[in-house]
C-alpha positions as CSV (number, residue, x, y, z in Angstrom):
1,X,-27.3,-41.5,-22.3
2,X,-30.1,-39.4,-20.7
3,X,-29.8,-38.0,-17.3
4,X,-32.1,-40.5,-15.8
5,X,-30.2,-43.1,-16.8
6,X,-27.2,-41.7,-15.5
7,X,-28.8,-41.4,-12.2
8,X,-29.3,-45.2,-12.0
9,X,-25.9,-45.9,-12.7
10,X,-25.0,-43.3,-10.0
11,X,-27.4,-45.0,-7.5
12,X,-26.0,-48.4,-8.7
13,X,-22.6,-47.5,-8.0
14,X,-23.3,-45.9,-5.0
15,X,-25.0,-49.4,-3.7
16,X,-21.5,-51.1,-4.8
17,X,-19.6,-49.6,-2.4
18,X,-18.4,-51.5,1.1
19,X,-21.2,-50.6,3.3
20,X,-18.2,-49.6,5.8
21,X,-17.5,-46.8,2.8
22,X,-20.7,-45.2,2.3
23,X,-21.4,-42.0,3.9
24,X,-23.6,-41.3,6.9
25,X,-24.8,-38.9,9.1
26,X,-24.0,-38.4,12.6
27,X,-26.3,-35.6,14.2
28,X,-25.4,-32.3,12.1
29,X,-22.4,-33.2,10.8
30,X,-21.8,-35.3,7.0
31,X,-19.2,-38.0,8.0
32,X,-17.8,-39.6,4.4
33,X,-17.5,-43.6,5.5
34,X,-19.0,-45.2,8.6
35,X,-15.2,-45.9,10.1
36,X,-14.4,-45.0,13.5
37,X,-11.5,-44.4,15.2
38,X,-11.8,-45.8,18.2
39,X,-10.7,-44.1,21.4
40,X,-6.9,-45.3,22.2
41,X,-5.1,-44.4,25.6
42,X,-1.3,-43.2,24.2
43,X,-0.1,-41.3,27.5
44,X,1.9,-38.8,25.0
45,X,1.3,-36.0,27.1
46,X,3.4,-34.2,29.3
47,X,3.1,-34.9,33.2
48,X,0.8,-32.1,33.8
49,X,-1.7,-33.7,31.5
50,X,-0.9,-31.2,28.7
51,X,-1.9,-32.4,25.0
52,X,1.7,-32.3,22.8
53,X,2.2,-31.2,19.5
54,X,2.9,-35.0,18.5
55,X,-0.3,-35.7,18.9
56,X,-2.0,-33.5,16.6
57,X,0.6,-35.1,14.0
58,X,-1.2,-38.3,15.2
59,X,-4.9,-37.8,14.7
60,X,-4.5,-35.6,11.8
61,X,-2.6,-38.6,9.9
62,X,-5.9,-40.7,10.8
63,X,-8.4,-38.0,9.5
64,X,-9.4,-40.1,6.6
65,X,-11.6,-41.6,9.8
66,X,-15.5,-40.7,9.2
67,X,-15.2,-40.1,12.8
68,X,-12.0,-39.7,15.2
69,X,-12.7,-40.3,19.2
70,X,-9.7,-39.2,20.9
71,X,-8.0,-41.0,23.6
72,X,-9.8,-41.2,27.3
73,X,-9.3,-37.3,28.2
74,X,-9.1,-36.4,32.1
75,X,-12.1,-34.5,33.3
76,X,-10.5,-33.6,36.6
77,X,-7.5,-34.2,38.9
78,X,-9.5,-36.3,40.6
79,X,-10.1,-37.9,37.8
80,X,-7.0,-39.1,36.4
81,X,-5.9,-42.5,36.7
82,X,-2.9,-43.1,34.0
83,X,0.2,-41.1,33.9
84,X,0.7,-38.8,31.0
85,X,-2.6,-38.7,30.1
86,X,-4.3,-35.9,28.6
87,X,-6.7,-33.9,30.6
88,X,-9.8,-30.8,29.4
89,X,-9.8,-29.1,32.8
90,X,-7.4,-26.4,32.8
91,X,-7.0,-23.1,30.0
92,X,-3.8,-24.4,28.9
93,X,-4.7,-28.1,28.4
94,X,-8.0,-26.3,26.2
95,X,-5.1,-24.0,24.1
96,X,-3.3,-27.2,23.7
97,X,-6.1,-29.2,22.1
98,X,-6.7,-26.4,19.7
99,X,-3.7,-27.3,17.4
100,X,-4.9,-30.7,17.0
101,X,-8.7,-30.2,16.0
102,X,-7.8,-27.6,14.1
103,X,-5.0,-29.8,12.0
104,X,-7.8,-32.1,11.7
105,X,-10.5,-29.9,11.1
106,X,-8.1,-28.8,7.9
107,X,-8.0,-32.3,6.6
108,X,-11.7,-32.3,6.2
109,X,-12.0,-34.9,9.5
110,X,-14.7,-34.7,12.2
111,X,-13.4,-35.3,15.9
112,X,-15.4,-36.0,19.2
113,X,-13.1,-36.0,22.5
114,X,-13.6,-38.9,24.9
115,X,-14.4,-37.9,28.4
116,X,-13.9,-40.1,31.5
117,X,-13.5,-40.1,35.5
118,X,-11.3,-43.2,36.0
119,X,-12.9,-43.6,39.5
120,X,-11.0,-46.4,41.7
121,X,-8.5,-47.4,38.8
122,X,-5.6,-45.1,40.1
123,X,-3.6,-44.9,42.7
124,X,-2.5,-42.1,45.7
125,X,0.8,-41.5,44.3
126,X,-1.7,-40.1,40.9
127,X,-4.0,-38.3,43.0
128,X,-3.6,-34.9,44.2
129,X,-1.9,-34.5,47.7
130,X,-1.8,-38.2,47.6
131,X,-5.3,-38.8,48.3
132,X,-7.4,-42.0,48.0
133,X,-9.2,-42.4,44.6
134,X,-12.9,-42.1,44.9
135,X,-15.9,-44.8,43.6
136,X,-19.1,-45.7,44.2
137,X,-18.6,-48.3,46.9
138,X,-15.2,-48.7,48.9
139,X,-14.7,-51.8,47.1
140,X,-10.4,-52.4,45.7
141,X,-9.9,-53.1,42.0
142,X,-7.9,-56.3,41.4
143,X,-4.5,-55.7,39.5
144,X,-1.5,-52.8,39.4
145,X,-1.1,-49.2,38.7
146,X,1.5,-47.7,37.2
147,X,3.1,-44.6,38.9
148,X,5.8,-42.5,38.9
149,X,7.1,-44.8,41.6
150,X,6.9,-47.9,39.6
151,X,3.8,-50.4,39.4
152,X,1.5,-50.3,42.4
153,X,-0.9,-52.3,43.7
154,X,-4.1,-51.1,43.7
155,X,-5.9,-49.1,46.9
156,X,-9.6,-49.5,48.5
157,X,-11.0,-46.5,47.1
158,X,-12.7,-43.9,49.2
159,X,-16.9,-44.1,48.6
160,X,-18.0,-41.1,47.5
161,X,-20.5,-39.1,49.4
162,X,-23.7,-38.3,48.2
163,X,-23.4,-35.0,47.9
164,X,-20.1,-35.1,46.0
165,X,-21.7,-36.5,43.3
166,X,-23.2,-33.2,41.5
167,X,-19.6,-31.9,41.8
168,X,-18.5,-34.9,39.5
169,X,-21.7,-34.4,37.1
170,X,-20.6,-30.4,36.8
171,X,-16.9,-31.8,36.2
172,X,-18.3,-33.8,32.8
173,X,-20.9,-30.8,31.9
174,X,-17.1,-28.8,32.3
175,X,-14.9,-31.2,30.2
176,X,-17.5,-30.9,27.5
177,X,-17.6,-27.0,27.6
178,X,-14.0,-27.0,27.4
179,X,-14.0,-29.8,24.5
180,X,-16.2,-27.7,21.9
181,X,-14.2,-24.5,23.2
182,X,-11.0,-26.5,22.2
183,X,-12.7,-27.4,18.5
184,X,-14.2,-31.1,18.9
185,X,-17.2,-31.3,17.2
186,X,-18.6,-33.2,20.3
187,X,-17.7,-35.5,23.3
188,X,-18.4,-39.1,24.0
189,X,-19.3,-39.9,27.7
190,X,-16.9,-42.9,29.0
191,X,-19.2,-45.0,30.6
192,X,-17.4,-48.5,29.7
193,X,-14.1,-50.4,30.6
194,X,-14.4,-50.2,34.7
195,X,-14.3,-46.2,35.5
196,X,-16.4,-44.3,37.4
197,X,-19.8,-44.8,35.6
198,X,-19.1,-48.3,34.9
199,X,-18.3,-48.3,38.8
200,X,-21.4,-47.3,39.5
201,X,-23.7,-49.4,37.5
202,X,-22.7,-52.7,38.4
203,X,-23.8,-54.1,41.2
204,X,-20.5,-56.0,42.9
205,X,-18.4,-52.1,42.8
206,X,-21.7,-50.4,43.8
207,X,-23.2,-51.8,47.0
208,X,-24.3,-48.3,48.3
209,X,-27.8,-47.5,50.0
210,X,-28.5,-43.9,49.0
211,X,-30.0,-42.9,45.7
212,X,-27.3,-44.2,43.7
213,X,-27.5,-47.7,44.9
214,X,-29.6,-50.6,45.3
215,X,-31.9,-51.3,42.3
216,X,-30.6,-50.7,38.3
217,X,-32.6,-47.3,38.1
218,X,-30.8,-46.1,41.4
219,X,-27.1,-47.3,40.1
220,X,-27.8,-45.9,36.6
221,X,-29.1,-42.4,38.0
222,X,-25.3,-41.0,38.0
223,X,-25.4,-41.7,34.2
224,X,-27.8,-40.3,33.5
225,X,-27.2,-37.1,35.2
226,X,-24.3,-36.8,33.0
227,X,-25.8,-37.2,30.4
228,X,-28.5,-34.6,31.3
229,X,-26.0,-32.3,31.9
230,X,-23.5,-33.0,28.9
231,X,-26.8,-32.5,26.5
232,X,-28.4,-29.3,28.0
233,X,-24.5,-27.8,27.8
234,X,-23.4,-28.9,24.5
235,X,-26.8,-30.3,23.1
236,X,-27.2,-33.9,22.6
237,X,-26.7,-34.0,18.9
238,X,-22.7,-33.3,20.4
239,X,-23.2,-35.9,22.9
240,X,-22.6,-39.6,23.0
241,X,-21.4,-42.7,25.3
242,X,-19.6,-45.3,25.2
243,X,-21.4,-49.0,27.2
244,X,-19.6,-52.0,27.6
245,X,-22.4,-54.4,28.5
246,X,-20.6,-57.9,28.5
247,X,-16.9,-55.9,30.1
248,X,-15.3,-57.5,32.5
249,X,-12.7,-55.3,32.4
250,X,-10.8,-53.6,35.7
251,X,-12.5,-56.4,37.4
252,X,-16.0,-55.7,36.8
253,X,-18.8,-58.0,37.2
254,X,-22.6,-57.5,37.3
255,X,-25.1,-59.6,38.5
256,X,-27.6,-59.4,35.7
257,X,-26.3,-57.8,33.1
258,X,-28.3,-58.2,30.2
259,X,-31.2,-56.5,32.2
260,X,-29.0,-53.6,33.7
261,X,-28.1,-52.8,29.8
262,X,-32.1,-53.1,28.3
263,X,-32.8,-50.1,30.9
264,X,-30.2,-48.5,30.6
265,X,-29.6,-48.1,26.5
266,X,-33.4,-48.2,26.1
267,X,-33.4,-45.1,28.5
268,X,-31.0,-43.2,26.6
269,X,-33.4,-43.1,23.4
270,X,-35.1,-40.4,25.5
271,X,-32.0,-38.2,24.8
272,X,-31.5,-38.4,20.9
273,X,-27.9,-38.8,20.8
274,X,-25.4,-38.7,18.4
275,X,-24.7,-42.2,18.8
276,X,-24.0,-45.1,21.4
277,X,-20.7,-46.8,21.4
278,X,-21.1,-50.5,22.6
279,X,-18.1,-52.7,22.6
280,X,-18.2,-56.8,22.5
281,X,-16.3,-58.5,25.0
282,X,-12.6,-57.1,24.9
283,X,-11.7,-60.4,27.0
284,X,-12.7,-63.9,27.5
285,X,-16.0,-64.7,29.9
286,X,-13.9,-67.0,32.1
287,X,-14.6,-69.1,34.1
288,X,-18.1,-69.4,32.1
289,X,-20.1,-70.2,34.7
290,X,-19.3,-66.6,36.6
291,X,-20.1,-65.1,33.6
292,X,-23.0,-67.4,31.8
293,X,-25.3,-64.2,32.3
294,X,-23.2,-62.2,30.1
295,X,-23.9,-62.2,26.4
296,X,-20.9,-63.0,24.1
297,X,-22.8,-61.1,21.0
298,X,-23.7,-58.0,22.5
299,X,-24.2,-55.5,19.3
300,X,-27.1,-57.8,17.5
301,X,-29.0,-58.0,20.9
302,X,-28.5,-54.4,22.2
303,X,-29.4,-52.9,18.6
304,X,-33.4,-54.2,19.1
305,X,-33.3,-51.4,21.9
306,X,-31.5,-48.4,20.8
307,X,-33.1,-46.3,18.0
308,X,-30.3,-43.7,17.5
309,X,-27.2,-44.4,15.6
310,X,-25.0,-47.3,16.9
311,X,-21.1,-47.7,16.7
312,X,-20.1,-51.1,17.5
313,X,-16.3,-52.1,18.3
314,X,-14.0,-54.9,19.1
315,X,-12.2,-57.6,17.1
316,X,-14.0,-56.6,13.4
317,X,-12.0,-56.5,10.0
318,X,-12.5,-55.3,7.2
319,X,-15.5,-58.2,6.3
320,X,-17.0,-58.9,9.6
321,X,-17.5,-55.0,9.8
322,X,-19.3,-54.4,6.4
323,X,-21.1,-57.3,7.2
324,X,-22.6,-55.7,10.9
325,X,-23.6,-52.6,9.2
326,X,-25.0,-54.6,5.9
327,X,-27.2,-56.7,8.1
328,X,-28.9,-53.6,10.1
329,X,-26.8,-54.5,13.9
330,X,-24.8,-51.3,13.9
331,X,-24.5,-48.3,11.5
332,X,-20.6,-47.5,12.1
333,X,-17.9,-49.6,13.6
334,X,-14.5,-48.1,15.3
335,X,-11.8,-49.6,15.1
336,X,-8.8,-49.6,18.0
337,X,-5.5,-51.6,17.3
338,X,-5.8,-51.4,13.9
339,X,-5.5,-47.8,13.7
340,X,-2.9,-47.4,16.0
341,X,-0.5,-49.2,13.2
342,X,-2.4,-47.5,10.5
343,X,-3.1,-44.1,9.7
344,X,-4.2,-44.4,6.5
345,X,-6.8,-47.7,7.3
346,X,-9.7,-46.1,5.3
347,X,-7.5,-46.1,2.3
348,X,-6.0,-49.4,2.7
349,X,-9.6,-50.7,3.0
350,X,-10.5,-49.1,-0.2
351,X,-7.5,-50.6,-2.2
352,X,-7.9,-53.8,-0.2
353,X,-4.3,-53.5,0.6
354,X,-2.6,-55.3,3.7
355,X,-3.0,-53.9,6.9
356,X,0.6,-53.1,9.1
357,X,1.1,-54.6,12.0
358,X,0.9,-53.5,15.2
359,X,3.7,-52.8,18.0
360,X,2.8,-53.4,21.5
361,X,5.9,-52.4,23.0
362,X,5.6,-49.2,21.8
363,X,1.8,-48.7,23.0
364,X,2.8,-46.4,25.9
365,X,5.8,-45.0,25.6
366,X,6.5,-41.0,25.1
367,X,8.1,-40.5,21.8
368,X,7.0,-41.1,18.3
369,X,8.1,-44.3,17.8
370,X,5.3,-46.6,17.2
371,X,2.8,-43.3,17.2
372,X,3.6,-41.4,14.2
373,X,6.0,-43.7,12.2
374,X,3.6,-46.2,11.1
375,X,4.4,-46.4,7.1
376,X,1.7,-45.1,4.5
377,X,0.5,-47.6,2.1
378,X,2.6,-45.9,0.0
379,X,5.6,-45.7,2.0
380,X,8.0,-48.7,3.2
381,X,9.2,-48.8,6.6
């Protein structure tokens, strides 16, 4: 057999591989499949929003991943919205990342850390000194918190001031310093889901009339200066966000969606990320006449305007994920639920093995049960 020859049968096995298997790049780093783990709120922390050695047991079982995004990671006080969530603002929450980017550093995995301001989805008894949770407008979230006092009903948010918002910008350039000082290889912005970006793009929780309200360049300005600030601190091939352009999600609604997102994702091409995160709806569009705007296929559409790398996420299998990528809509896709009951779901995919399921009772709680007991494909439970 000459060597040409066995280059084409290289190149032809290469090309029978699961497009979900194949290897990509992301920025400057060599990611070995296109599967995401998608970022998963696990409140394992302590109550001072200090990272546990559990969880470093936790992502480094999943560090088969191509990519891991940690859970939603507190970039302030102010900015905290669930108990026992981890935060990225203080030295010893930084030491206490180390451990777990390191363990999966070891394992040959790449990890970004996800970086949100929760905004009006919190509650006094969550806030320093009891305060009022900020947002762009003074407009209440439907629904409960959960605090130490038991499930609470949610506040009317204080509107932030115009010149507060630079100290929230600094507070994400911050958490992103702190994130490659704790070992991530990068940070993704949250800008999805309902909290504090999301808060101030849409047009029913943003009804201000200074430079961050009004028209969809004014609401999306905040955005972008965190993302301005996250690339010239870390660099942009570090940096990447997270959209949810059809969420509904912490009571969200925009008026015209579809156009808010063309500006907005087409605007961030400007930046050369390391990739954009869009989710498809994570709930039903109902009543469908409040929501006929929205689109109920978001990745197909939104990929015609973003150049850069594109993760897509939300209700994909194995099949319906190789067939995203395979058809050009999206070049990586995370997956959420599915890795919470299985660590090892890159393998499993390979050997076309069953998937476990998952146990929502043990979503939230503090120990490992349901976090770091999920069985192997190898192991019985």
């Amino acid at each position: 057999m000459t060597i040409c020859s066995q280059g084409h049968i290289a190149y032809r096995e290469l090309h029978k591989k699961p497009a979900l298997l194949r290897s990509i790049s992301l920025g400057k780093l060599a990611l070995k499949n296109r599967v995401a783990m998608a970022p998963l709120t696990r409140r394992r922390a302590t109550d001072d929003y200090v990272p546990t050695e559990i969880m470093a047991t936790h992502y480094v079982q999943r560090a088969s991943a191509g990519l891991i995004i940690t859970e939603a990671t507190n970039i302030s006080r102010q900015g905290t919205g669930y108990m026992n969530t981890p935060g990225i603002y203080t030295p010893e929450q930084i030491e206490a990342w180390k451990p777990v980017t390191e363990a999966v550093h070891a394992k040959g995995g790449k990890v970004f850390m996800q970086i949100w301001h929760v905004g009006r989805v919190s509650h006094p008894l969550l806030q320093e000194d009891e305060k009022l949770p900020v947002s762009a407008s003074a407009i209440k979230a439907e629904g409960k918190q959960k605090t130490p006092q038991g499930h609470m009903e949610m506040v009317v948010p204080r509107a932030l001031e115009t010149d507060e918002v630079p100290g929230i910008v600094e507070d994400f350039k911050n958490a992103a310093l702190n994130a490659i000082e704790a070992g991530f290889d990068g940070v993704e912005i949250h800008g999805a889901n309902g909290y504090l970006i999301d808060q101030f793009l849409h047009d029913a929780s943003n009804i201000r009339k200074d430079k961050y309200g009004g028209n969809i360049e004014n609401r999306s300005r905040f955005l972008f200066e965190v993302v301005d600030a996250v690339c010239k601190a870390i660099g942009p091939e570090k940096t990447g966000i997270r959209l949810s352009p059809s969420g509904i999600f912490k009571d969200m609604f925009d008026s015209n969606p579809v156009e808010l997102y063309e500006y907005v994702i087409d605007k961030l091409n400007q930046y050369d990320l390391a990739y954009l995160h869009i989710l498809e709806p994570m709930v039903a569009l109902e009543p469908a006449h409040k929501y006929e705007k929205y689109l109920k296929e978001v990745t197909p559409h939104f990929r015609k305007f973003y150049k850069g790398l594109l993760i897509t996420n939300c209700g994909f299998d194995f099949r319906s994920a190789n067939k995203i990528i395979e058809n050009g809509h999206a070049d990586m896709v995370a997956f959420g639920k599915a890795y919470i009951s299985n660590p090892d779901l890159v393998e499993r995919f390979e050997k076309g093995a069953d998937l476990n399921p998952w146990d929502v009772d043990t979503f939230y709680t503090n120990g490992p049960e349901g976090y770091v007991d999920y069985p192997f494909i190898d192991e019985k439970k």
